[in-house]
N, C-alpha and C positions, 0 to 999 in steps of 0.2 A: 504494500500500500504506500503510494508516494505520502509528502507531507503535507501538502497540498488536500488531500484523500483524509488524512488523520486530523487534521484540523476540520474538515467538514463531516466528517464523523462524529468528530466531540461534541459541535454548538448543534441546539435544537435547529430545526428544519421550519421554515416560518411558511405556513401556509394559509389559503382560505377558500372557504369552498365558495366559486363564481355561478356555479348552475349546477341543476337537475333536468336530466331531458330523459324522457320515455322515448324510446326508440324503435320500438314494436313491442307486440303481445299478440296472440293468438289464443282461442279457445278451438281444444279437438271434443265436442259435446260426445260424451258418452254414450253407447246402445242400450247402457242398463240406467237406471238410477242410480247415484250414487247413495249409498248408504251415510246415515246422518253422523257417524261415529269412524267412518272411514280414515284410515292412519294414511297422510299423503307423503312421497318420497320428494327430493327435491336435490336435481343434479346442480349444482351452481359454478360458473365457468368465471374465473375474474382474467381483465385483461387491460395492462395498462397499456393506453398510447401518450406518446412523449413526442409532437409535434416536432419539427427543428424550428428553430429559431423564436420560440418565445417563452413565457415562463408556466405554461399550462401543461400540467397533469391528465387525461381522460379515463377511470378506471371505471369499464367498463363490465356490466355484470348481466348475465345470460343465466336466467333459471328456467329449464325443465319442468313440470311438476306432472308427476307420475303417480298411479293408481297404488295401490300396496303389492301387488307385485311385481311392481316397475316394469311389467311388459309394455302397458297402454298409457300413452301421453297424454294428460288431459288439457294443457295449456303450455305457453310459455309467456316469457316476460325479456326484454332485453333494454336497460337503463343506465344510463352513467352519472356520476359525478363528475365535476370540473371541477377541475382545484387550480390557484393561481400560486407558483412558487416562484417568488420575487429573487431569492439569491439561487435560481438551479444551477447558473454556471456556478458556483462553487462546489456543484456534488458531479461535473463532468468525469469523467474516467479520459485522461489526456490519448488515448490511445482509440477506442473504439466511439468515443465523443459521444459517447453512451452516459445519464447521470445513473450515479448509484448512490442510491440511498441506503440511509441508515435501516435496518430491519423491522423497529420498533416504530419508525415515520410510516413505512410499508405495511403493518400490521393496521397501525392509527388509520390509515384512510382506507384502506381494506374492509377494515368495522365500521367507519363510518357512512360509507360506501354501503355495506350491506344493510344496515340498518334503517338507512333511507329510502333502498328496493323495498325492503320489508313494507313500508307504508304504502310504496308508489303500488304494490301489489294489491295490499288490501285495499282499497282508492278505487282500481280498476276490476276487480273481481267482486268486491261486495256488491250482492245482491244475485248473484250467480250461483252456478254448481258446484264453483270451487271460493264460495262463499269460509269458509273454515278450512284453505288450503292457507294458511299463517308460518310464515316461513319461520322455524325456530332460530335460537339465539345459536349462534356457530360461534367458533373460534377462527378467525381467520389464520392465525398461527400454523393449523392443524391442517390447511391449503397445502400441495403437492405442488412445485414448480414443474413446469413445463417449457420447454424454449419451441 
């Protein structure tokens, strides 16, 4: 890690969230009823984009929600956060001009991120079949990276 890297490692990361946008959503309506006690599954896909040249954040979150035995999709949801990072050049990686944050800024908007689908979901489903499809409290931490 250059020093450059370790210095922006140490000071907090100064963010703020500039928007909420819903992105799509789909209902796939069931052939049966769903039962009122129905335990729902919930794939959730997060994805940051890092625009070049400004100080904006977009993490992006894709939920699934799937019957209990997660064969049959009954909706989806796809909504981001905007977040505005005033000093991102200082979290640059000089080499891949990639920023890298600290893990715990990564976790912070990650939750806060989910927590905000969490509404935009119930918002757009209440009064539906997937009225009591309430996305639980996750750990973002507990997220699998992928490249």
């Amino acid at each position: 890690m250059s020093t450059t890297q370790k210095k922006a490692a140490a000071k907090p990361v100064r963010y703020q969230l500039k928007g909420i946008e819903l992105l799509d959503f789909c209902f796939n309506h069931p052939k049966k009823q769903i039962p009122a006690q129905m335990v729902f599954n919930f794939d959730i896909k997060l994805e940051h984009k890092i625009p070049p040249d400004n100080n904006l954040i977009a993490v992006v979150v894709t939920i699934d929600i799937k019957d209990e035995s997660r064969t049959n999709k009954l909706g989806s949801l796809i909504a981001s956060c905007i977040y505005d990072v005033p000093d991102i050049k200082d979290y640059l990686d000089q080499k891949s001009k990639v920023p890298k944050f600290p893990d715990n800024f990564i976790a912070t908007v990650n939750s806060i991120t989910i927590s905000t689908v969490r509404g935009v979901m119930f918002s757009q489903f209440r009064g539906t079949f997937l009225h009591n499809a309430i996305l639980p409290v996750v750990d973002p931490k507990s997220f699998v990276t992928q490249k």
